[in-house]
C-alpha positions as CSV (number, residue, x, y, z in Angstrom):
1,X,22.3,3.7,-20.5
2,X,19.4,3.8,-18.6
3,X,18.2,6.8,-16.4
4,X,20.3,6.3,-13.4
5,X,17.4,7.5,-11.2
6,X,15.0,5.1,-12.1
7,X,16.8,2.0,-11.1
8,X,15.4,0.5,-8.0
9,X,17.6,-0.1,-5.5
10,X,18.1,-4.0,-5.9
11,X,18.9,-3.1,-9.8
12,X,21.2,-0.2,-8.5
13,X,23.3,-3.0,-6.2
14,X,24.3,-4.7,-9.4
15,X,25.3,-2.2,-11.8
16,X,27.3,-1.1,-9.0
17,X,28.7,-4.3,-8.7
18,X,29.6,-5.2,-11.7
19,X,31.0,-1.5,-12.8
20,X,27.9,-0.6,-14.9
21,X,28.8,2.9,-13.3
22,X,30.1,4.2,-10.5
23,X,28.3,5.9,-7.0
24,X,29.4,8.9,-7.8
25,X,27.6,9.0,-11.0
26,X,24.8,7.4,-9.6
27,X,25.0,10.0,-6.4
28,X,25.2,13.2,-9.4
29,X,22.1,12.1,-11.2
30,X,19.6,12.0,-8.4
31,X,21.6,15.6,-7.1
32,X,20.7,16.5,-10.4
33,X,17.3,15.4,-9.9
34,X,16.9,16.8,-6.4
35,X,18.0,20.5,-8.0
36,X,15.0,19.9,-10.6
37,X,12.7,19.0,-8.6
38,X,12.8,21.8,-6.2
39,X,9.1,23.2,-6.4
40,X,8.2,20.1,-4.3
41,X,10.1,21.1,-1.2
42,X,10.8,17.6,-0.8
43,X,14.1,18.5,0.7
44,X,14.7,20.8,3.7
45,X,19.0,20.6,3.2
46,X,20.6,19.4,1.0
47,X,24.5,17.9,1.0
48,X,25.8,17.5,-2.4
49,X,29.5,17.9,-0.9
50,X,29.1,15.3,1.7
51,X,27.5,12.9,-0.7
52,X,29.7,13.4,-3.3
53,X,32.7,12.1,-0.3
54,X,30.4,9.7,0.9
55,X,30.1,8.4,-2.9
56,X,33.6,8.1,-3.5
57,X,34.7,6.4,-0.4
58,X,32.4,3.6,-1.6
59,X,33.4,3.7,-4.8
60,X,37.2,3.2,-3.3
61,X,35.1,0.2,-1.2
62,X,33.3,-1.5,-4.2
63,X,37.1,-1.7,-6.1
64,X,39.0,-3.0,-3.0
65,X,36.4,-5.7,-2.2
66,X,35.1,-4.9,1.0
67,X,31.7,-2.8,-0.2
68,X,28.7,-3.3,2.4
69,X,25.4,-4.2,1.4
70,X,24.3,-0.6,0.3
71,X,27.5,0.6,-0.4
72,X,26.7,3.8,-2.9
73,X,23.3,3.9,-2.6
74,X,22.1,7.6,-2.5
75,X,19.3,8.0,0.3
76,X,17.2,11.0,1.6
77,X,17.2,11.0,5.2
78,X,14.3,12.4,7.4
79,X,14.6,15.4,9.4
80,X,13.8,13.6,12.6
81,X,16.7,11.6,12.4
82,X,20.3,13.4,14.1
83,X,23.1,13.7,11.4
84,X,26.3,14.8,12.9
85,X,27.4,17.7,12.1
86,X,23.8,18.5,9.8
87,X,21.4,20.3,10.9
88,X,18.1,18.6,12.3
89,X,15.1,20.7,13.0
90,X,12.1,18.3,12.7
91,X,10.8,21.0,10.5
92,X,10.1,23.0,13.9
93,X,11.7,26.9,14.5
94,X,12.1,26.1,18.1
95,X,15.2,24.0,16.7
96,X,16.0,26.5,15.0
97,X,19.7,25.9,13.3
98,X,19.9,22.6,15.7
99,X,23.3,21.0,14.5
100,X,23.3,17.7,16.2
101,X,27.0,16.5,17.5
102,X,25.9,13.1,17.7
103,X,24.6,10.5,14.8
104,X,21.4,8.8,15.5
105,X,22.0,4.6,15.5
106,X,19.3,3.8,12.2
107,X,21.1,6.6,10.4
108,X,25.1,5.4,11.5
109,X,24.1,1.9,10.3
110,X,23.2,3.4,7.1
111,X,26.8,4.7,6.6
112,X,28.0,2.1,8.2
113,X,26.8,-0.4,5.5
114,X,28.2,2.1,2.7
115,X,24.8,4.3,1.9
116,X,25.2,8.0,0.5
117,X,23.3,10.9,2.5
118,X,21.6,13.4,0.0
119,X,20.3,15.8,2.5
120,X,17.6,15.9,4.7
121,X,14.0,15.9,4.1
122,X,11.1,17.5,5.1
123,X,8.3,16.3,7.4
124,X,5.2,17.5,9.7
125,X,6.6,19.3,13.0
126,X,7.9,16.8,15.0
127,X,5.7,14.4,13.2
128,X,2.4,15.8,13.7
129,X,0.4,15.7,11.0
130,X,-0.8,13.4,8.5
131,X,-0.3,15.5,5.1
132,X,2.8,17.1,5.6
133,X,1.6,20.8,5.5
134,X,2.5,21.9,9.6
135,X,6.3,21.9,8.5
136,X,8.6,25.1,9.3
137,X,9.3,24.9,5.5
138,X,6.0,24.9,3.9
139,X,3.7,21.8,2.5
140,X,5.4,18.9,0.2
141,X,3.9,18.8,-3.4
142,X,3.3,15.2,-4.4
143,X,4.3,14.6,-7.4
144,X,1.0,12.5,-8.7
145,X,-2.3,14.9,-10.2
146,X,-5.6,13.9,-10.5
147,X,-5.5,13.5,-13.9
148,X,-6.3,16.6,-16.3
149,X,-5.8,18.7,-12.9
150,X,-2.8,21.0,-11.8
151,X,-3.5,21.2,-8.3
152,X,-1.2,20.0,-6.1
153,X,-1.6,17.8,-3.7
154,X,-0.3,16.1,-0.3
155,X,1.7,13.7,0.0
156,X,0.7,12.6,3.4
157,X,2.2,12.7,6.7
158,X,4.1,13.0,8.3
159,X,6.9,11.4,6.1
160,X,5.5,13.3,3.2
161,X,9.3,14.6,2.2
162,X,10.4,11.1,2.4
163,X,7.7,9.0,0.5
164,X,7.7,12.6,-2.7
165,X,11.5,12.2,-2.7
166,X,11.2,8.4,-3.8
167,X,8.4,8.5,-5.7
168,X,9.7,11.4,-7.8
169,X,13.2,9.6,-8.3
170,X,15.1,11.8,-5.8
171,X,16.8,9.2,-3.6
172,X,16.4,5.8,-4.1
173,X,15.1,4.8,-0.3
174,X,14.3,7.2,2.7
175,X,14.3,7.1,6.4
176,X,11.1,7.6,7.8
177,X,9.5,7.3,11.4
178,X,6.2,6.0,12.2
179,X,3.7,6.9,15.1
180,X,0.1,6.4,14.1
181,X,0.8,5.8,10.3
182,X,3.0,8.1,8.9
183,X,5.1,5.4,7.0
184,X,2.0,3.8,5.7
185,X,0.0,6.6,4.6
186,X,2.2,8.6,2.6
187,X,3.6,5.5,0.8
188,X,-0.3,4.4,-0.2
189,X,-0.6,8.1,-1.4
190,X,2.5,8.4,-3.2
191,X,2.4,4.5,-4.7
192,X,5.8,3.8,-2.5
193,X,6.5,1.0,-0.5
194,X,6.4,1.8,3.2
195,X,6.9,-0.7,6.1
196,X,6.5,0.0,10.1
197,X,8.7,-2.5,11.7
198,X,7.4,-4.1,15.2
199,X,8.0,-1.4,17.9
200,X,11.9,-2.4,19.2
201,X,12.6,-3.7,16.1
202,X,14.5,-0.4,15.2
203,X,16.6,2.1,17.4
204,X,14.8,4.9,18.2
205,X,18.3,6.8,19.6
206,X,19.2,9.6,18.0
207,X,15.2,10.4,16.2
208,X,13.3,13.1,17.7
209,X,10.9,12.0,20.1
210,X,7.3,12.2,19.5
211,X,5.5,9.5,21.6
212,X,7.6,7.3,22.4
213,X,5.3,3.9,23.4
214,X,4.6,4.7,19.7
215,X,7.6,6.0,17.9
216,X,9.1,3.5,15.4
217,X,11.6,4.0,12.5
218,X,11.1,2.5,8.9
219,X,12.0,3.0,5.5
220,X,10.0,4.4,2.3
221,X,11.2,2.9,-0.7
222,X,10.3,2.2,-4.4
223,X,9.2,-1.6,-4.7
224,X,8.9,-4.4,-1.6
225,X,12.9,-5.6,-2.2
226,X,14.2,-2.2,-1.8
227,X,11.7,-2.2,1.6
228,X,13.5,-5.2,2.9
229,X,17.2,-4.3,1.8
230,X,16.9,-1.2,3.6
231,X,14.7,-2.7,6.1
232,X,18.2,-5.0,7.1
233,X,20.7,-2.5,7.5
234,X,18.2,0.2,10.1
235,X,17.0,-2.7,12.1
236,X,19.0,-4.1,15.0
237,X,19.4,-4.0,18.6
238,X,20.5,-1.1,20.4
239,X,22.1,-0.9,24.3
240,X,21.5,3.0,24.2
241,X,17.5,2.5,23.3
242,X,16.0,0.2,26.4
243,X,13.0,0.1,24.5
244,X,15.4,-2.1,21.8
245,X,14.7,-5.6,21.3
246,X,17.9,-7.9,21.2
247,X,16.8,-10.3,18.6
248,X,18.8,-11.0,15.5
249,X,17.6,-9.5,12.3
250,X,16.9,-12.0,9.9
251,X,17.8,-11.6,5.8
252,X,14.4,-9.5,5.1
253,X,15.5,-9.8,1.1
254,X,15.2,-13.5,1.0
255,X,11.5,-13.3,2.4
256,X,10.6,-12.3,-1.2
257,X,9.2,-14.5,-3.2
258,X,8.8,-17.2,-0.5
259,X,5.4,-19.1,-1.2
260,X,2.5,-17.6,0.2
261,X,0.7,-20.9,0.0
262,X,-1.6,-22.2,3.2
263,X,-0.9,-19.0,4.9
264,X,-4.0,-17.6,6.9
265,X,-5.3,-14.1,5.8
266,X,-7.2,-12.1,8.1
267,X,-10.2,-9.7,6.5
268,X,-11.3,-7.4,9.9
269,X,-14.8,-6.7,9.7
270,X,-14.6,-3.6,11.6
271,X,-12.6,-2.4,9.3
272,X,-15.6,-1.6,6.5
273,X,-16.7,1.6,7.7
274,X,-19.9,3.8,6.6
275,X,-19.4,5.2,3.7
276,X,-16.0,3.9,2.3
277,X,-15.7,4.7,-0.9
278,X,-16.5,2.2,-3.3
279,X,-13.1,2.2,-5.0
280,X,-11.2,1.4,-1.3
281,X,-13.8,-1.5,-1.1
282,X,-13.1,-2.9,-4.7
283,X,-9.4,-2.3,-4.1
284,X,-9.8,-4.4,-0.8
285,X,-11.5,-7.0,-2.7
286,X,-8.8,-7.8,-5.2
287,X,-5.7,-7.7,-3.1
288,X,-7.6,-10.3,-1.3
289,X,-8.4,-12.5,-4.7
290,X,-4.3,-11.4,-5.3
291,X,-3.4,-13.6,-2.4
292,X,-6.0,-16.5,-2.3
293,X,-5.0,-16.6,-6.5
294,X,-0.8,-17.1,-4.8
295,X,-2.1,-20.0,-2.1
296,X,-3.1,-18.0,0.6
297,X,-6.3,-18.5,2.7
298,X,-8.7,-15.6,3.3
299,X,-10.2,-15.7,6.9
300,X,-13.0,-12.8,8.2
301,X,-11.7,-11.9,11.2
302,X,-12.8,-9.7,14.3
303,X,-11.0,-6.8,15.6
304,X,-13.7,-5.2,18.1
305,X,-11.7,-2.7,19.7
306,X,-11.3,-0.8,16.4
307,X,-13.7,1.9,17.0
308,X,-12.0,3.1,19.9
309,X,-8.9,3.4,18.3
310,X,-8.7,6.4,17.0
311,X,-10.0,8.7,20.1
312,X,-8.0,6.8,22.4
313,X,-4.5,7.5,19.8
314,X,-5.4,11.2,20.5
315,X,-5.1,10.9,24.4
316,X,-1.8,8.5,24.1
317,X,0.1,10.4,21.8
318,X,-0.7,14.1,22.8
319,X,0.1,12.8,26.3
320,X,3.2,11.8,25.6
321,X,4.2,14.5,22.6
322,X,3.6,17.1,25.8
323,X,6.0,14.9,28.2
324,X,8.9,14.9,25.4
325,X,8.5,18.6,23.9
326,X,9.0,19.8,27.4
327,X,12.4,19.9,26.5
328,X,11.9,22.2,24.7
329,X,12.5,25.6,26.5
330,X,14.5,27.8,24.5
331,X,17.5,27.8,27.3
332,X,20.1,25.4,26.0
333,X,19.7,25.1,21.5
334,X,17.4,26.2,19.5
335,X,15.8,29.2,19.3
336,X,15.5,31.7,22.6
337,X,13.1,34.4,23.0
338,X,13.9,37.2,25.9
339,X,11.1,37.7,28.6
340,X,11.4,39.2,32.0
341,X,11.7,36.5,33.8
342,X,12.9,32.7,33.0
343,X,8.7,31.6,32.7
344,X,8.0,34.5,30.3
345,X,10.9,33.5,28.0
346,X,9.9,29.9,28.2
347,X,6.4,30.7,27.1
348,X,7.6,33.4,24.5
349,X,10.7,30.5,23.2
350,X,6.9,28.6,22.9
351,X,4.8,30.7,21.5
352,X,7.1,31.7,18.3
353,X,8.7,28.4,18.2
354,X,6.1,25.7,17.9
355,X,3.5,26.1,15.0
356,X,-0.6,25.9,15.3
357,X,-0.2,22.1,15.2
358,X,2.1,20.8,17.6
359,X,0.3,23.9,20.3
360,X,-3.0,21.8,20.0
361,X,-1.5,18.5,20.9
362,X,0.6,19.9,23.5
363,X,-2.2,21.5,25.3
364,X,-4.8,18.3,24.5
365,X,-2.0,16.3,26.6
366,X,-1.2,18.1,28.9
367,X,-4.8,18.2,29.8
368,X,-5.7,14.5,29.6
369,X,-2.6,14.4,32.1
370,X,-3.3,17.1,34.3
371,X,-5.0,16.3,38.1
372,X,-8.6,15.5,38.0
373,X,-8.4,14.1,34.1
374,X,-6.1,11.5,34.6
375,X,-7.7,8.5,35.5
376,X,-10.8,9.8,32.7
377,X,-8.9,10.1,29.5
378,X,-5.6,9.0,29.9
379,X,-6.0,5.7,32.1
380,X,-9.0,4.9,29.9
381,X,-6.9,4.9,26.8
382,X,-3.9,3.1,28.1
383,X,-7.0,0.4,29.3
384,X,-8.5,0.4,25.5
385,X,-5.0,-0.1,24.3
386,X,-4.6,-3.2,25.9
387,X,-8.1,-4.2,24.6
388,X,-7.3,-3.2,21.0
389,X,-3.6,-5.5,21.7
390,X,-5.5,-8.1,22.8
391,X,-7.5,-8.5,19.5
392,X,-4.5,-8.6,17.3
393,X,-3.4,-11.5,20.3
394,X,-6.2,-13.4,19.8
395,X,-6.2,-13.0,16.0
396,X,-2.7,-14.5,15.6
397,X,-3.4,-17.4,18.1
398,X,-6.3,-19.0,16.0
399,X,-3.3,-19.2,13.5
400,X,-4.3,-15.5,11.7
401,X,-0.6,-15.4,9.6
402,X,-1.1,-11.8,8.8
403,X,-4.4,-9.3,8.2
404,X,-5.0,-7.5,5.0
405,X,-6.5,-3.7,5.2
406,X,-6.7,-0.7,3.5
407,X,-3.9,2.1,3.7
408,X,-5.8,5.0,3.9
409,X,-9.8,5.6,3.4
410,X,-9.0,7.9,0.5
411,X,-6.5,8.1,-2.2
412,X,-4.2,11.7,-1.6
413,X,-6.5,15.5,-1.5
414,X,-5.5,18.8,-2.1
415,X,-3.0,21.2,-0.2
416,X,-4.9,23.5,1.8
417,X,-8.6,21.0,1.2
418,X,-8.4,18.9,5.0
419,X,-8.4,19.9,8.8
420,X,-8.7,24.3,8.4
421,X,-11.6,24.2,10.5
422,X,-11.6,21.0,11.6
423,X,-8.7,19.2,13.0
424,X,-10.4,15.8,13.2
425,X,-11.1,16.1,9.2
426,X,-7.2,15.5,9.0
427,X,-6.9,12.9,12.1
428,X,-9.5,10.5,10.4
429,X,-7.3,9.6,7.5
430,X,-5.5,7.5,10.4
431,X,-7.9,5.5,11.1
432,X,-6.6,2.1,9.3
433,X,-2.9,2.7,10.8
434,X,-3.2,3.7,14.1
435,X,-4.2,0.6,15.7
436,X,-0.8,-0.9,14.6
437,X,1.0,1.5,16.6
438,X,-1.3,0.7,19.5
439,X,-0.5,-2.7,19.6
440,X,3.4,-2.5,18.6
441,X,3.2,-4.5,15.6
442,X,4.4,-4.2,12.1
443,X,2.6,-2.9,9.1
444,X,3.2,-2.6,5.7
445,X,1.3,-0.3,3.1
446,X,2.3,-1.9,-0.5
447,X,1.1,-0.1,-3.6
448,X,-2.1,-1.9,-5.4
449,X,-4.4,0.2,-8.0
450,X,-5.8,3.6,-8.6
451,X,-8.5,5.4,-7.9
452,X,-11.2,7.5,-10.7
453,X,-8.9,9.9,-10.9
454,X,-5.5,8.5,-11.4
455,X,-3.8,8.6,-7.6
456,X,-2.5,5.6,-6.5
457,X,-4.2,3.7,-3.3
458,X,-2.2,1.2,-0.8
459,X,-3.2,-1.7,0.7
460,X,-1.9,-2.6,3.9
461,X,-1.0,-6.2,5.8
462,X,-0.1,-6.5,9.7
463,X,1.7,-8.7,10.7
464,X,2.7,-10.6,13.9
465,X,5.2,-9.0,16.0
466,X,8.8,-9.7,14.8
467,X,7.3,-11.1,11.5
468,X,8.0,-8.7,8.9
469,X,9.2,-11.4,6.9
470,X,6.1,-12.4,6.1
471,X,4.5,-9.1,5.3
472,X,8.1,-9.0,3.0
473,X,6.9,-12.1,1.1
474,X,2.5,-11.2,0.9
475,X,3.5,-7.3,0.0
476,X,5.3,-9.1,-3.1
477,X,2.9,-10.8,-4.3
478,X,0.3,-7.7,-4.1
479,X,3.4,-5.5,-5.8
480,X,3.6,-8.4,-8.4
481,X,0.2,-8.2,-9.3
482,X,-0.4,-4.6,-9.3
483,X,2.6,-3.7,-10.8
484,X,4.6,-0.6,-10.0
485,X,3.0,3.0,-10.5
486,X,5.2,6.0,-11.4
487,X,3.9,9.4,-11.8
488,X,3.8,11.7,-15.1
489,X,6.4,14.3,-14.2
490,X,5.3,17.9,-14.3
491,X,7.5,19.5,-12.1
């Protein structure tokens, strides 16, 4: 038989259906896999017991009949998300032991539709980062090397537990969230799939807040079908998120392999910046030549807000990170520092709780939303917002069906090698995703070639908001192309 853990999910669905094997045996290997693959701290907890109950109920589901439509499938859940009774830190000591009594919606429609939890996996502190080394647990190895070198490298941010996890055949689909790319990059680094769904497309109840105008849930997954399967079951309205849109949720898996033919493909300008590497470029290129070969036609497009992008995400979401990690006090769970008096033992609970990371973008909001500095920085960027909203707008209404991009301006670096004494180093590796998040829409970052040294590079298409169906059906046609990518296992 083959390796259980390197099924895709789609392939997974049918051996469980017609009894190739059962979940259990499915949910053992990739525990057994997870136990192996330890050195890269891909998982923060892990719950072979609860799987292993989990696994049998749906066995007991796939015999009677009534099996949903990932009944058995063993997933790797992100930190940010609330699992009842399991504890949820975001990878922050200021949670400390956090066991959450609750069970956030994207994750109870999981179980609901018969998925297996494997444990929980590690991310940047509340999301902040874009490598995945400001975690309470320590960096995430990713398990690609430049080839003939040992080093270890990230696996982007700040999902990097998630996108490792798949990619090294640990769960067969993750949970993710997304604020200004962190779906997106780590899947281009790690050769996963990774989509963003269309801000209010997903519940955000129940997944620790970062900024929340930005905040969106999403899956990590091993090819585009897996992507859309998973996609299905997290997506849905939500009375207890007001921020959830009440739109149906269409059959994501039947978007693939739709024809891509007379669909408009959007090439931004702005987008070729100073001193891209040539391999990004050539990349570009071909993805492009992938869809106008499948019918599609290539348009050059202008997104002139672009520039600002990037400056004015650093105002938004610090503002808002310092708004929701007010919360934050160390008076009613997590952890609780003494002080003299109740402001010394909020600023000591602080001080030892949040890490170097999450400190900076605390204070740079709280600044850009203190008196005086308002209407300069943060008013300003909410104004560019709209600008950079407003491009995508007019885009799509001269009949743009979706724009093609790079991932990521680089293909993954070294632990330790970005952002030490320079934090924008480590922002700029955002600077293809975060205008998706500006605008609300959805992105996907699809796996498409390799750079000199053997690391995988993404390309990404955005698509209209609501419209992931189409990104479902263009990200195919890339993935068919380029093939699937699976690293040499040294760990």
């Amino acid at each position: 038989m083959t390796d259980l853990t390197s099924l895709t999910l789609a392939e997974a669905r049918e051996g469980l259906a017609d009894k190739s094997f059962t979940s259990l045996e499915l949910t053992d290997a990739h525990l057994g896999a997870i136990e192996a693959a330890r050195v890269l701290n891909a998982f923060v907890m892990e719950t072979p017991d609860q799987a292993r109950a989990m696994a049998r109920e749906a066995d007991a589901k796939i015999a009677k009949g009534d099996a949903g439509p990932l009944a058995g499938i063993p997933l790797g859940i992100k930190d940010l998300f609330a699992t009842k009774g399991v504890r949820t830190t975001a990878c922050s000591n200021i949670l400390g032991n956090f066991v959450p009594t609750y069970e956030s919606t994207v994750t109870s429609q999981l179980w609901r539709d018969g998925a297996v939890m494997l444990g929980k996996l590690n991310n940047d502190e509340f999301a902040m980062g874009s490598s995945n080394e400001t975690s309470c647990f320590g960096p995430v190895g990713n398990p690609w090397r430049r080839d003939g070198s040992n080093a270890t490298l990230v696996p982007g941010g700040s999902s990097g537990g998630s996108a490792s996890a798949v990619a090294a055949l640990l769960c067969m689909g993750a949970t993710a969230t997304d604020t200004g790319g962190s779906i997106r990059q780590p899947a281009a680094f790690t050769a996963t799939v990774g989509i963003k769904p269309t801000y209010g497309r997903c519940s955000r109840w129940g997944v620790v807040a970062f900024a929340s105008s930005l905040d969106q849930a999403g899956p990590i997954a091993r090819s585009v079908r897996d992507a859309a399967m998973l996609l299905r079951s997290m997506a849905g309205h939500d009375p207890k998120d007001t921020t959830s849109v009440d739109i149906p949720v269409p059959d994501y898996e039947a978007a693939i392999g739709k024809s891509v033919k007379g669909m408009k493909i959007g090439i931004p300008r702005e987008y070729r910046l100073d001193g891209m590497p040539a391999e990004i470029e050539k990349l570009w290129s071909e993805g492009a030549a992938w869809l106008k070969a499948a019918g599609a036609e290539l348009v050059e497009v202008s997104l002139p807000h672009t520039k600002y992008a990037l400056p004015a995400y650093y105002i938004v979401a610090p503002a808002e990170a310092s708004s929701n990690l007010a919360r934050y006090d160390g008076v009613r769970y997590g952890l609780r520092e003494q002080g003299k008096n109740i402001i010394e033992m909020y600023e000591n609970a602080r001080a030892e709780g949040f890490g170097a990371e999450v400190k900076r973008r605390v204070m740079i909001g709280t600044y850009v939303l203190s008196a005086g500095y308002y209407d300069a920085y943060y008013l300003r960027a909410q104004k560019v917002r709209t600008l950079i909203k407003k491009d995508f707008e007019d885009c799509f209404a001269k009949g743009v069906d979706a724009i093609l991009t790079p991932a990521t301006p680089s293909a993954a670096f070294g632990i330790g090698e970005k952002g030490g004494a320079d934090p924008v180093e480590m922002y700029l590796n955002d600077i293809f995703t975060v205008t998706v998040n500006m605008a609300g829409l959805p992105g996907i970052a699809v796996p498409a070639g390799k750079d000199g040294q053997g690391l995988p590079l993404g390309l990404q298409l955005i698509g209209r908001p609501f419209d992931e169906e189409t990104l479902f059906s263009l990200g195919e046609v890339i993935e068919q192309a380029a093939g699937r990518f699976t690293p040499a296992r040294w760990w």
